[in-house]
VOPAGU-2260 file (C-alpha; in pm, 1 decimal, decimal comma):
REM VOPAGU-2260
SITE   aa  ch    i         X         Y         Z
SITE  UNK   A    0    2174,0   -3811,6    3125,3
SITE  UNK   A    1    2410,7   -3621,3    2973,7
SITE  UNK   A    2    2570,1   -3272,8    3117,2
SITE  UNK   A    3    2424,7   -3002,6    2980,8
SITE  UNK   A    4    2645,7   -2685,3    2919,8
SITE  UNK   A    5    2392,6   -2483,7    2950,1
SITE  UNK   A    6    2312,5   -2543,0    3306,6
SITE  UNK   A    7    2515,1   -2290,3    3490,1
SITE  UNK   A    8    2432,4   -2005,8    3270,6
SITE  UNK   A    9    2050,8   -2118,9    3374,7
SITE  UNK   A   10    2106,9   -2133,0    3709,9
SITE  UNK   A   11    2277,1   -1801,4    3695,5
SITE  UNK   A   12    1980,3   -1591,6    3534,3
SITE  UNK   A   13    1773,9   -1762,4    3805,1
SITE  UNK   A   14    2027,8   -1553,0    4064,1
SITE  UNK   A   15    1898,5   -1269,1    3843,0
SITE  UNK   A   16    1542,5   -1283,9    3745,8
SITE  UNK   A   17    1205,0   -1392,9    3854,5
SITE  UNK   A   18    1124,0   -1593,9    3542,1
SITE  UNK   A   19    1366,4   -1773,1    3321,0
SITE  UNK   A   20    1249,8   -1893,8    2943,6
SITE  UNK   A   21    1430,5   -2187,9    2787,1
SITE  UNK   A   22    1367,2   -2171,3    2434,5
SITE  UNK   A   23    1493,8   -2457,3    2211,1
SITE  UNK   A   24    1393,2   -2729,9    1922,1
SITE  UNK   A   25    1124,6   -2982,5    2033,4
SITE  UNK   A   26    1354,4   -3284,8    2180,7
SITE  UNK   A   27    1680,6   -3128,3    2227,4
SITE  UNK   A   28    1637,8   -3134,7    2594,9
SITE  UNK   A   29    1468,9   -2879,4    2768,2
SITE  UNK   A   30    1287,3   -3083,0    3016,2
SITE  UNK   A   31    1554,1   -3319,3    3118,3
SITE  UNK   A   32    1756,2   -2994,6    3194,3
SITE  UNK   A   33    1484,6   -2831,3    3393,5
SITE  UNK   A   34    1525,4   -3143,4    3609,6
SITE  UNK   A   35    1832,4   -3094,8    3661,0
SITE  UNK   A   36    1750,0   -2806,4    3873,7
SITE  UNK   A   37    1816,3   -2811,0    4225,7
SITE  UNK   A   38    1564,9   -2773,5    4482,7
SITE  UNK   A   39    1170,2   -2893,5    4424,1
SITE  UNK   A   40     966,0   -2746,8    4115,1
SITE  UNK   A   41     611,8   -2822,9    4051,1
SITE  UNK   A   42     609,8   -2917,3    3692,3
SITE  UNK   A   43     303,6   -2814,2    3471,3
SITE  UNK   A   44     329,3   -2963,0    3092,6
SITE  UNK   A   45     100,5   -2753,5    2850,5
SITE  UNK   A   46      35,2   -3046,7    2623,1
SITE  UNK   A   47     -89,2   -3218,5    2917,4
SITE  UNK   A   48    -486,0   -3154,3    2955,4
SITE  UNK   A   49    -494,3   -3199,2    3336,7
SITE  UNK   A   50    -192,3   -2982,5    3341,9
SITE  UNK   A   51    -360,4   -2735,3    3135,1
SITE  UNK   A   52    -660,4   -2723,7    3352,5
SITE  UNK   A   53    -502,2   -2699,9    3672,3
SITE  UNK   A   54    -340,0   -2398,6    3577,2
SITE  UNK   A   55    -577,7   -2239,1    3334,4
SITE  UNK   A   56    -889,6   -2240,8    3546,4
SITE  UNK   A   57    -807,4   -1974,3    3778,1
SITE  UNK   A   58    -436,5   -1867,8    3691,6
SITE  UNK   A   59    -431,5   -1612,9    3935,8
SITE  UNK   A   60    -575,2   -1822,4    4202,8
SITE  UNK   A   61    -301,4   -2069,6    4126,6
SITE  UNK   A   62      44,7   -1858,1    4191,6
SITE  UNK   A   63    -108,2   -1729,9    4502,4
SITE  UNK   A   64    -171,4   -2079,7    4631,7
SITE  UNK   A   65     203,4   -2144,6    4401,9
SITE  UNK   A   66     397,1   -1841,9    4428,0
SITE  UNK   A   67     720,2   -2007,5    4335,5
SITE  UNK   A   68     940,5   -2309,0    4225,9
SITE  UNK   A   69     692,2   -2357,0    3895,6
SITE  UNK   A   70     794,3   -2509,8    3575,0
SITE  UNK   A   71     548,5   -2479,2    3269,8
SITE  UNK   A   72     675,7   -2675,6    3014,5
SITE  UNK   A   73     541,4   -2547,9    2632,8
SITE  UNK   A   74     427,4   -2237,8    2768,9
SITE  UNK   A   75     378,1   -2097,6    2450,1
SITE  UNK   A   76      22,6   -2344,5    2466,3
SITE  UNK   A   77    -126,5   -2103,5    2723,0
SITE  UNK   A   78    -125,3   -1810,3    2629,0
SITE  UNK   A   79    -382,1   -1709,4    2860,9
SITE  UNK   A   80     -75,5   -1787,0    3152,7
SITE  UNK   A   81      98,5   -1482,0    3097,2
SITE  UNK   A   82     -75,9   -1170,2    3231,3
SITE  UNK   A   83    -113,3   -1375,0    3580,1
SITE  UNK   A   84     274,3   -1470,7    3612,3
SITE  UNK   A   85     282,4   -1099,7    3546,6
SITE  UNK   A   86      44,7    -995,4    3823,0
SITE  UNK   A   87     230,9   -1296,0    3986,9
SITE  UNK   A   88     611,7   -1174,7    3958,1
SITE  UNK   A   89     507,0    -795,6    4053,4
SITE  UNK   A   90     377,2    -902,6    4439,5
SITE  UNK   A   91     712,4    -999,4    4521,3
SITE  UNK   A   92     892,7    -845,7    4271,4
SITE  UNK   A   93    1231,5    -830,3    4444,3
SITE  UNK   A   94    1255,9   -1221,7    4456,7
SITE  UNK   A   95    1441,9   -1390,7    4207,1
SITE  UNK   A   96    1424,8   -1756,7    4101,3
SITE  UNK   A   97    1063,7   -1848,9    4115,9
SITE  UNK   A   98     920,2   -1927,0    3770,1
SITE  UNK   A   99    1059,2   -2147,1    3426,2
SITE  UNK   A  100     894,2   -2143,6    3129,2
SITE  UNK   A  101     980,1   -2365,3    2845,3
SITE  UNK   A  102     932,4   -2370,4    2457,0
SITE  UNK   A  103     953,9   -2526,7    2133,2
SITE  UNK   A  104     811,8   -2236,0    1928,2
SITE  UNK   A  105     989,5   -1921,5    1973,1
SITE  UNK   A  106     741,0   -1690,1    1756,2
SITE  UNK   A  107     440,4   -1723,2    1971,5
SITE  UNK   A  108     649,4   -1788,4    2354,5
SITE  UNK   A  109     893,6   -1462,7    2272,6
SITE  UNK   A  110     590,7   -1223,8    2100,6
SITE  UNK   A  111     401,6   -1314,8    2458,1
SITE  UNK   A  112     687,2   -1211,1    2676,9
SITE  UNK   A  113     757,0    -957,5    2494,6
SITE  UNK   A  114     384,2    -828,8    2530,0
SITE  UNK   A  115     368,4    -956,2    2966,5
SITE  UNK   A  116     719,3    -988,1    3089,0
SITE  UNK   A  117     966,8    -738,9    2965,3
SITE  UNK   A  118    1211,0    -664,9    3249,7
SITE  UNK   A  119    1072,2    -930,3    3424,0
SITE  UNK   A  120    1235,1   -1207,1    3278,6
SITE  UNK   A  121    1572,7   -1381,9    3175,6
SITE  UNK   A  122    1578,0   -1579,3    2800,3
SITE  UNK   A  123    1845,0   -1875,9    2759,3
SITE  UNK   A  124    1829,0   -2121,6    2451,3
SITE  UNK   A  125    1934,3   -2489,3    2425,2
SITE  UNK   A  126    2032,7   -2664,1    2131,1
SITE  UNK   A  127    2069,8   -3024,6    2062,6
SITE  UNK   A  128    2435,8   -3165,5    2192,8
SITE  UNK   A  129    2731,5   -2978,5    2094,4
SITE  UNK   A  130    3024,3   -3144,0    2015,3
SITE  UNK   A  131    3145,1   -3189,1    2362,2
SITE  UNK   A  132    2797,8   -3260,9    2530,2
SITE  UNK   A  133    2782,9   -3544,6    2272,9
SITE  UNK   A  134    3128,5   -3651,4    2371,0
SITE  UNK   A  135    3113,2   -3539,5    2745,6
SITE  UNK   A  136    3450,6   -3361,9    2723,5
SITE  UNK   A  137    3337,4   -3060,4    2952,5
SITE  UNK   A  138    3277,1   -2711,4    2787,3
SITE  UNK   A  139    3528,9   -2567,6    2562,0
SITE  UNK   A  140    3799,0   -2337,6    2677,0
SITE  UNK   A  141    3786,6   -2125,4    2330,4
SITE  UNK   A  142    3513,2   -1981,0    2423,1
SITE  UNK   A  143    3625,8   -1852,2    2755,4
SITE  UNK   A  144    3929,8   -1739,7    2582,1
SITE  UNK   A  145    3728,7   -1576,4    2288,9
SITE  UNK   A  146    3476,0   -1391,1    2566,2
SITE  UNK   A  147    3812,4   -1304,0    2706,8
SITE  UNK   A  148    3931,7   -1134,9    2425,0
SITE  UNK   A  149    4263,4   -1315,0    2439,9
SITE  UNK   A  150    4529,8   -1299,9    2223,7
SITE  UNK   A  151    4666,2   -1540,8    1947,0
SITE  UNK   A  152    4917,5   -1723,1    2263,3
SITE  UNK   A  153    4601,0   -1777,7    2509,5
SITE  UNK   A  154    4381,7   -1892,1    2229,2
SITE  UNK   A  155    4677,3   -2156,2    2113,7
SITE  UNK   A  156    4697,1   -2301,8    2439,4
SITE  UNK   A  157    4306,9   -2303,8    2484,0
SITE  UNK   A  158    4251,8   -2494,5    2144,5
SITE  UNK   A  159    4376,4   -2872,2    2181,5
SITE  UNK   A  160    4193,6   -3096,9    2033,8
SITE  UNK   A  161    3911,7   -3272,3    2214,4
SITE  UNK   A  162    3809,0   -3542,4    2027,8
SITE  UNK   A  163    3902,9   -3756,4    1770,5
SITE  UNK   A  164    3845,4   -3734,5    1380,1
SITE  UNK   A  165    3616,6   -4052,6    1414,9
SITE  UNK   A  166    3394,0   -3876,2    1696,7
SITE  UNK   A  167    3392,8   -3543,9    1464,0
SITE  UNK   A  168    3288,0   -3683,9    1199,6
SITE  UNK   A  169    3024,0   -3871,2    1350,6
SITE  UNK   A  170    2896,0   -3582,0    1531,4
SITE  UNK   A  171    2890,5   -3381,7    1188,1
SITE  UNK   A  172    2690,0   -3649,9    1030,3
SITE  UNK   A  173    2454,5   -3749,3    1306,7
SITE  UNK   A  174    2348,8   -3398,7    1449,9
SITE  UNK   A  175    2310,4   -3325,6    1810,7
SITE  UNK   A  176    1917,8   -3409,9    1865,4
SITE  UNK   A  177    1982,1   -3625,7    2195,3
SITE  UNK   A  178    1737,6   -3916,6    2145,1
SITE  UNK   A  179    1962,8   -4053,1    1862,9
SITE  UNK   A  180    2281,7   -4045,4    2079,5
SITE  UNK   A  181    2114,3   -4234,3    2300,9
SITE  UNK   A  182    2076,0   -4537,5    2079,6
SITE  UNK   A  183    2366,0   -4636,1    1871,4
SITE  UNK   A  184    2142,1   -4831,5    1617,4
SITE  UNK   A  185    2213,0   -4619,2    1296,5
SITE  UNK   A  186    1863,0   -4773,6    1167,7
SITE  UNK   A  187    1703,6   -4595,6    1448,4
SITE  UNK   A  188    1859,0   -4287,7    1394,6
SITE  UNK   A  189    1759,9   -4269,8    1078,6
SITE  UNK   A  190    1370,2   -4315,6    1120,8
SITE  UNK   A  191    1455,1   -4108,5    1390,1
SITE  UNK   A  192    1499,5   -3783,4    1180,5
SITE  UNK   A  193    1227,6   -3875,4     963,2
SITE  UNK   A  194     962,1   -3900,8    1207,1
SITE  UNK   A  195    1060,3   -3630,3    1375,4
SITE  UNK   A  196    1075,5   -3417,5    1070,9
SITE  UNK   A  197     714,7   -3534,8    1016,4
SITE  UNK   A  198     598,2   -3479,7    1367,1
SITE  UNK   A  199     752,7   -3119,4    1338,8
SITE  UNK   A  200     500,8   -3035,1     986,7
SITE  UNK   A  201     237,7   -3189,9    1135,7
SITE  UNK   A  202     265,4   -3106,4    1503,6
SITE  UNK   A  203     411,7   -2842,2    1570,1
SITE  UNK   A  204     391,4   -2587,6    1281,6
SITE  UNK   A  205      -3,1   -2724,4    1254,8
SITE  UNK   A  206     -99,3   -2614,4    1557,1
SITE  UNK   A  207     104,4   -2281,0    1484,4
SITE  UNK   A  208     -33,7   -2203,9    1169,8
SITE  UNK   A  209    -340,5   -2392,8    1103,0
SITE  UNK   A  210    -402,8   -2236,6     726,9
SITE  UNK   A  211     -55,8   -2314,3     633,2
SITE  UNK   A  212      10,0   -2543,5     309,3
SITE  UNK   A  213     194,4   -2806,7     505,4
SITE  UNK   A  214     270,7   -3040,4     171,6
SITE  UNK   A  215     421,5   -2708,6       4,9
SITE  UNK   A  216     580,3   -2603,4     309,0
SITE  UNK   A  217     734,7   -2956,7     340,6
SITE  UNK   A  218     874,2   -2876,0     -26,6
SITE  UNK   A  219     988,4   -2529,4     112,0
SITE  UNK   A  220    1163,2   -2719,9     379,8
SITE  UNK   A  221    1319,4   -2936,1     127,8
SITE  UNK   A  222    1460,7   -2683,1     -98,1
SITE  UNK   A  223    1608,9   -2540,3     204,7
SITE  UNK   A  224    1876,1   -2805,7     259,5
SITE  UNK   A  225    1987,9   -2780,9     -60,3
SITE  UNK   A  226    2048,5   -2442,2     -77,3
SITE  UNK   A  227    2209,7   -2457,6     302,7
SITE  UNK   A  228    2512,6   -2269,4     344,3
SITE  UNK   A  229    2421,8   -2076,6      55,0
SITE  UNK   A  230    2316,9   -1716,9     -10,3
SITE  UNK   A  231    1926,4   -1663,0     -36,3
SITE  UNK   A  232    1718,8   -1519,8    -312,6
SITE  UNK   A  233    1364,0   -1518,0    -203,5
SITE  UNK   A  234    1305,8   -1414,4    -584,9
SITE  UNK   A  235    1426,0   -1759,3    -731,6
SITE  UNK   A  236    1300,6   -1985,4    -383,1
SITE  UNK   A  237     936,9   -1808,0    -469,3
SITE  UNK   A  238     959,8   -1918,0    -878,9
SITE  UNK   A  239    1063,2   -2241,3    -759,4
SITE  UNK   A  240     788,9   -2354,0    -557,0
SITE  UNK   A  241     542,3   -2129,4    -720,3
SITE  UNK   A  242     447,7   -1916,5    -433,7
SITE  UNK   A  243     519,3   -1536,8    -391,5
SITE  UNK   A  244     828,9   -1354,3    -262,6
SITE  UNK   A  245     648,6   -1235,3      80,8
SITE  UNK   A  246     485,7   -1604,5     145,8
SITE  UNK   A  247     879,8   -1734,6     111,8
SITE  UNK   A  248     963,7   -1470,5     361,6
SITE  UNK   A  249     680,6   -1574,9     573,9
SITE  UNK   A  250     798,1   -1920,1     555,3
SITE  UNK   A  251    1155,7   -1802,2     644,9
SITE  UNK   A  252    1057,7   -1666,8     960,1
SITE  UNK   A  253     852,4   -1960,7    1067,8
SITE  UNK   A  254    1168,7   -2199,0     969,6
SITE  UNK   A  255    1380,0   -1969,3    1192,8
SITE  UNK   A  256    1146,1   -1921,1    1464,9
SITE  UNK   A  257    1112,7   -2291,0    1523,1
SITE  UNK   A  258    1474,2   -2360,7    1497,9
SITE  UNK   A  259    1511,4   -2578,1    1216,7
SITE  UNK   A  260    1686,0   -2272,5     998,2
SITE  UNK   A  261    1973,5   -2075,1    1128,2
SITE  UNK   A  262    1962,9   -1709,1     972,0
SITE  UNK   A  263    2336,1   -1481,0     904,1
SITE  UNK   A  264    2185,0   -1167,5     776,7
SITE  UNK   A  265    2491,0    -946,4     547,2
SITE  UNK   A  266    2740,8    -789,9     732,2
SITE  UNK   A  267    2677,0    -401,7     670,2
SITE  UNK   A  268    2919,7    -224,7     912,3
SITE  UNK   A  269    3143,1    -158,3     619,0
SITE  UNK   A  270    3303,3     103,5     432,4
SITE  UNK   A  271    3319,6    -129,0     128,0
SITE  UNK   A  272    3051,4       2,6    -139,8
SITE  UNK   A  273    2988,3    -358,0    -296,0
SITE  UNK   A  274    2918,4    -534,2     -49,5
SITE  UNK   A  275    2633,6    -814,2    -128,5
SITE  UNK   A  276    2338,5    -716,7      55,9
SITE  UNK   A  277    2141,5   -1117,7      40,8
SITE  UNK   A  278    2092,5   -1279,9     320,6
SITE  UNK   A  279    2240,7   -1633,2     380,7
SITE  UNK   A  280    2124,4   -1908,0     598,0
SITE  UNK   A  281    2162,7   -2307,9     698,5
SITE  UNK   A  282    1987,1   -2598,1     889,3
SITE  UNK   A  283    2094,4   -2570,5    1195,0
SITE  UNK   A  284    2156,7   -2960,1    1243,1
SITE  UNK   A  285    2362,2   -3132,1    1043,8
SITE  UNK   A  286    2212,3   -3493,1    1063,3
SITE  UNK   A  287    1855,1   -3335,3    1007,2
SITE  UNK   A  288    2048,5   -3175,9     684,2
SITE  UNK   A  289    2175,7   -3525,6     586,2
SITE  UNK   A  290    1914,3   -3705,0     605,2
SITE  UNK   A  291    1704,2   -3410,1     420,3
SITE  UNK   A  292    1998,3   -3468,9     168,1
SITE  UNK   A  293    1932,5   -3870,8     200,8
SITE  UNK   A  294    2278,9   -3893,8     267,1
SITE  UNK   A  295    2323,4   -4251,8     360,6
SITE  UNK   A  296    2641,0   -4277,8     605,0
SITE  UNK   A  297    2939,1   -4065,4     638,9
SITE  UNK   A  298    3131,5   -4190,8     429,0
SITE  UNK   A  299    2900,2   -4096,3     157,5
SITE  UNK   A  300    2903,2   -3733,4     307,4
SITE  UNK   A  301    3282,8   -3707,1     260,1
SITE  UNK   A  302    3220,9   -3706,2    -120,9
SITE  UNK   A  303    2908,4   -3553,1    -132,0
SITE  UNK   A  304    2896,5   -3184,4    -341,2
SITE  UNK   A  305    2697,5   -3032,2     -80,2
SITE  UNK   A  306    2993,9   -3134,9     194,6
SITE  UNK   A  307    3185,7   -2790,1     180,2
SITE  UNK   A  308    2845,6   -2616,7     286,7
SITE  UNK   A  309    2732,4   -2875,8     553,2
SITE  UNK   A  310    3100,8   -2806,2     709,5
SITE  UNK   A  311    3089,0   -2462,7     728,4
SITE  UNK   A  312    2721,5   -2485,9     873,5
SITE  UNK   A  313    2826,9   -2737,6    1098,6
SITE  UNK   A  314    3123,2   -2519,6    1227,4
SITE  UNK   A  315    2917,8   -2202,3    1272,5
SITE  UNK   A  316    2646,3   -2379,4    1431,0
SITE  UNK   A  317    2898,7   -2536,4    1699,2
SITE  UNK   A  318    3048,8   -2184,4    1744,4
SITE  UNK   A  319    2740,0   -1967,6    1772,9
SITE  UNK   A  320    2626,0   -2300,2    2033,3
SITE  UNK   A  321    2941,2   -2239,4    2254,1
SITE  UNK   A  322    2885,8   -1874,1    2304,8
SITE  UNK   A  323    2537,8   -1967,5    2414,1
SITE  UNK   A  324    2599,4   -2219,9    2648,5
SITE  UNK   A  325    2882,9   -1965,1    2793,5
SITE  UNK   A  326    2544,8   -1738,8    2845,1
SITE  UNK   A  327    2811,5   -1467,2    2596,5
SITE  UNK   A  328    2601,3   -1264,2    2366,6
SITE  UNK   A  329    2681,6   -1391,3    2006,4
SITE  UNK   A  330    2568,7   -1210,6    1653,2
SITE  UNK   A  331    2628,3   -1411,8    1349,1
SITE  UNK   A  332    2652,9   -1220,5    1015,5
SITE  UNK   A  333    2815,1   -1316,4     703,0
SITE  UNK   A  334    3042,7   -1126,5     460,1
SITE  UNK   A  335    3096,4   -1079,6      74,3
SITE  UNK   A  336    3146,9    -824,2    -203,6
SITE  UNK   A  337    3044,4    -813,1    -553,4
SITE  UNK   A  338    3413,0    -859,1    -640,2
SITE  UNK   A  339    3411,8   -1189,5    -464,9
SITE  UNK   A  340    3590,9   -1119,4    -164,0
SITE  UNK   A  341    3454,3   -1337,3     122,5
SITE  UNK   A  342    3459,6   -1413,0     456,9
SITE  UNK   A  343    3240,2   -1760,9     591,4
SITE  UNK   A  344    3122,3   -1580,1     956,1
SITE  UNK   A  345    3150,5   -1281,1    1160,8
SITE  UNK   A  346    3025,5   -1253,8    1505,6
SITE  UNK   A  347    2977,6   -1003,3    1690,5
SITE  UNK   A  348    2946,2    -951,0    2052,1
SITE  UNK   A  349    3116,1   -1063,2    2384,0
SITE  UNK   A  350    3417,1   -1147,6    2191,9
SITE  UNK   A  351    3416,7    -797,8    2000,8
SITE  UNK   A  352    3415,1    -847,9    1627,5
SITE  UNK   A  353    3568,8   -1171,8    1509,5
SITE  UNK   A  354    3556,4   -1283,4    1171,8
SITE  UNK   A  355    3571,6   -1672,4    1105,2
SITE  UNK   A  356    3728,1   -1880,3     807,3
SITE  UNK   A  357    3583,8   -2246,1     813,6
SITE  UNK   A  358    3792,9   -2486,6     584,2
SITE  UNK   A  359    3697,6   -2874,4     567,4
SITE  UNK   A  360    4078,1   -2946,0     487,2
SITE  UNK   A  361    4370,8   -2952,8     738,2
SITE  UNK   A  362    4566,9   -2717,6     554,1
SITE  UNK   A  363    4515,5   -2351,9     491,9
SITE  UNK   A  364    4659,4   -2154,8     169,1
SITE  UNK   A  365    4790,4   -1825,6     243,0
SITE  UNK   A  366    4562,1   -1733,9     -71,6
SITE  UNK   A  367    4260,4   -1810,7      99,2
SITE  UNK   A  368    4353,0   -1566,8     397,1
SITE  UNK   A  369    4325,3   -1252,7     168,7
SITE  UNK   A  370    3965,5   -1178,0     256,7
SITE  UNK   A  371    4005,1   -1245,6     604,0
SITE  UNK   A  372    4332,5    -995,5     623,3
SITE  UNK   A  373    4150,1    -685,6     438,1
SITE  UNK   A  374    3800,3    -736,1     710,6
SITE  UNK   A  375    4142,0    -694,3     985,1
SITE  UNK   A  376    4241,9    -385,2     861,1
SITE  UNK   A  377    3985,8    -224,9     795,7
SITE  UNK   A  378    3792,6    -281,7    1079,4
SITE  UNK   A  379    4109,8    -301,0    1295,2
SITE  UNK   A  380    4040,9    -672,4    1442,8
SITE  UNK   A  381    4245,0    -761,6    1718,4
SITE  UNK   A  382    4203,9   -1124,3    1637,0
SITE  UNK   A  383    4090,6   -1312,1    1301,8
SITE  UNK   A  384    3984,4   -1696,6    1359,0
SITE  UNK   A  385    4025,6   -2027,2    1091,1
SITE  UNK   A  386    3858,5   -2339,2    1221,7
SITE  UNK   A  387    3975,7   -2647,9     985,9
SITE  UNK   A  388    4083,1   -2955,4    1043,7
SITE  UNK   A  389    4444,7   -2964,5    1132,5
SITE  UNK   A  390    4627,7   -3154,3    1468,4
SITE  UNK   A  391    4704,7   -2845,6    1666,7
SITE  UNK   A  392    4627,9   -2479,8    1681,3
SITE  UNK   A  393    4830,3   -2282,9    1474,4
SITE  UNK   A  394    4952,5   -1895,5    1426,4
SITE  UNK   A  395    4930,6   -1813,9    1053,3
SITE  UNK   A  396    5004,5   -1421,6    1108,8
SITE  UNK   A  397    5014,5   -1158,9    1330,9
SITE  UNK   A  398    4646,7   -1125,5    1425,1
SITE  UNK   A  399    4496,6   -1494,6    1270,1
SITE  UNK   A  400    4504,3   -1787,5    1462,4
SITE  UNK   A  401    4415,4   -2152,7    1290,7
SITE  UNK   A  402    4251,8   -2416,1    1557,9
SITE  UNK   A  403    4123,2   -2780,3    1515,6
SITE  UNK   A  404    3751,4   -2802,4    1474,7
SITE  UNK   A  405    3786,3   -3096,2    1747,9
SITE  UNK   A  406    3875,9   -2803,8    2012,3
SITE  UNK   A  407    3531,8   -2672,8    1947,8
């Protein structure tokens, strides 16, 4: 097995709360975490029908007779669960650590929680393997110095490179899912993301949404990665596919809320008049973008026109990742006016607000910093970030900093 970053943050809210939620994709890895857990946890799976009985039958009967150390895996199956881990949490409210639920469809699991459990309950989400969980190099020290708040000097010294070129791009193209990086067969891999891809249409958003059009969704989802890294307009995605604006909107939200689509809503903190109001968005793994693409190998990525995009996806995904495994709250937005001024990410949150340049090259034009110096001053930034592709961290001003995507 490999580490999980996430761990400590987990075992933290469990110092905190009576229940902890782990949200995350279907087979990024929520279960083998969970075992990772110290101590011994009855384990209830929801897609197991014993399982299911055992706890559905009488649910308050069973957290008397199990009033703590339970794991229900796919909670978000059993509904019917939730006002009994209520009644179950409030006779001993003061104890902390007793209950994880897990999930692989956020809509559903967080709408319940939100309805049974408020105040009751800690949320952390896994992704599939960051750069350094695929690569076991231990979590990053950016982000600590990010949360921080450092300055340009800490940040330098926190940014060496981790990995190699050869290990980043094969992490780019490959994704993070951890069943592929398990096996090394590059055949597998690729029916891999295929099956899974079919198991998530027919599975999971089935089950979900039983009246839902999966072929035309599957066409939705397809017009998706090519418009990744792009900005959205529901109007043209809706002519395309023949549907109406509020159905791609609907679709949207079920993309998001299962984790396939990552959504950056507009930056509008601004006193800039023009800015561009459209949302943008990505897949928020790469090698289930590649192989949407039927990019064949990674070679073929490097020349591939949608390579710029996948980058900067790739980048923000591994970013917005960190902060999360850190447990540090993390906002993603993106930025741009009508007179073309542009800025790839902001976030905003335990690291204040911290704008982000994402280059594919190793080099960075001064041009290409304008953007990046006006968001500074005129929302007084302490700190304004480039992730690219060079050897070293680098200072390219006062208040920007350059580091290698392999610190990440």
């Amino acid at each position: 097995m490999k580490p999980r970053h996430l761990l400590p943050h987990l075992q933290r809210l469990l110092g905190h709360f009576p229940c902890v939620a782990v949200f995350g994709a279907r087979q990024c890895g929520k279960t083998t975490l969970l075992g990772a857990l110290s101590g011994e946890w009855l384990r209830l799976d929801m897609e197991s029908a014993a399982d299911r009985s055992q706890l559905l039958a009488e649910p308050d009967t069973f957290f008397r007779l199990h009033p703590q150390a339970v794991i229900i895996d796919e909670a978000q199956l059993a509904p019917a669960v939730f006002p009994a881990l209520r009644v179950a949490i409030d006779r001993d409210r003061a104890r902390k650590g007793r209950f994880v639920l897990s999930g692989s469809s956020s809509p559903e699991l967080v709408r319940r929680i939100a309805e049974s459990l408020a105040g009751r309950i800690g949320l952390a989400e896994l992704s599939p393997f960051s750069l350094g969980e695929a690569w076991q190099c231990g979590p990053s020290p950016v982000f600590a110095a990010l949360g921080a708040r450092a300055g340009p000097p800490a940040l330098m010294a926190a940014a060496a490179p981790r990995v190699d070129l050869r290990q980043l791009r094969d992490h780019w193209f490959d994704g993070g899912y951890p069943e592929p990086w398990l096996d090394a067969d590059a055949e597998f891999r690729r029916l891999w993301h295929r099956n899974y891809f079919d198991t998530y249409l027919l599975r999971d958003i089935g089950a979900l949404f039983p009246q839902l059009n999966r072929d035309r969704f599957r066409q939705f989802i397809q017009m998706l990665a090519h418009v990744s890294g792009s900005i959205l307009n529901n109007a043209e995605i809706a002519r395309s596919l023949g549907v109406s604006e509020p159905t791609v909107r609907d679709w949207l939200g079920i993309a998001t809320g299962t984790y396939l689509w990552r959504h950056l809503p507009a930056w509008d903190r601004s006193p800039h008049k023009q800015l561009v109001r459209h949302p943008k968005g990505f897949m928020r793994d790469s090698g289930m973008l590649h192989r949407l693409l039927r990019i064949e190998c990674a070679d073929d990525l490097a020349t591939h026109p949608a390579a710029g995009r996948s980058w900067e996806a790739y980048v923000a995904e591994m970013l917005l990742r960190g902060f999360a495994e850190a447990g540090m709250a993390a906002t993603p937005f993106h930025y741009r006016t009508r007179g073309g001024a542009e800025i790839d990410l902001i976030i905003e949150g335990d690291c204040g607000v911290l704008p982000v340049e994402i280059k594919l090259g190793a080099t960075v034009p001064p041009r290409s910093l304008r953007s990046l110096e006006e968001f500074i001053a005129m929302h007084d930034c302490p700190l304004g970030l480039v992730v690219c592709n060079d050897e070293k961290p680098r200072r390219l001003s006062e208040r920007i900093v350059a580091i290698p995507a392999a610190s990440l």
